[in-house]
Residue, then its C-alpha position, 0 to 999 in steps of 0.5 A: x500500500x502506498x501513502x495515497x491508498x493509506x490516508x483517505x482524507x483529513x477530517x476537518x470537524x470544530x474537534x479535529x480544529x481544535x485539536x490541531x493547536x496540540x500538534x494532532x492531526x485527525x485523518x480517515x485512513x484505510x480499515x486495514x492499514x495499521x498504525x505504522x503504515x499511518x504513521x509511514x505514510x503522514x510522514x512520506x506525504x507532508x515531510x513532518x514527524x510523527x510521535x504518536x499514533x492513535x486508531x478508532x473503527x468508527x461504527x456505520x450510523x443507521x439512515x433512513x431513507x423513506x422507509x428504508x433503514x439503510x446502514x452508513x459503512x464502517x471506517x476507520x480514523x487516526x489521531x496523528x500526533x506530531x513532534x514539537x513544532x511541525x505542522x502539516x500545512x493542508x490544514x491551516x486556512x488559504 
């Protein structure tokens, strides 16, 4: 798997926001990726070092749709933590 196949997206929310003033850095990634193929691949794609990295499976939520209940799919995010000082710029605004 290369870096691209890897992290699917950032996640941009008001947590993930605030979180980004404590060095972490929230993406979507690959459901079989592990935490060192995340961490080669933030490190490959934004040239910053990574400290830490936490993982979550997120359970699909149920949505109807009419009367059909449909269920969203599964993913999975990582929390990346980087060393004093380094920042990924895709983040901060234009």
């Amino acid at each position: 798997m290369n870096s691209f196949d890897i992290l699917r997206r950032p996640i941009v929310t008001e947590k993930s926001t605030l979180l980004q003033e404590q060095g972490r850095y929230a993406f979507e990634v690959a459901v079989r990726a592990t935490k060192h193929d995340i961490k080669r691949a933030v490190e490959a794609a934004f040239n910053v070092k990574v400290v830490k990295v936490n993982t979550m499976n997120m359970k699909g939520k149920p949505k109807r749709f009419g009367p059909r209940l449909v269920m969203q799919k599964s993913w999975k995010k990582a929390i990346v933590i980087l060393a004093p000082g380094e920042t990924i710029t895709i983040f901060e605004g234009v």
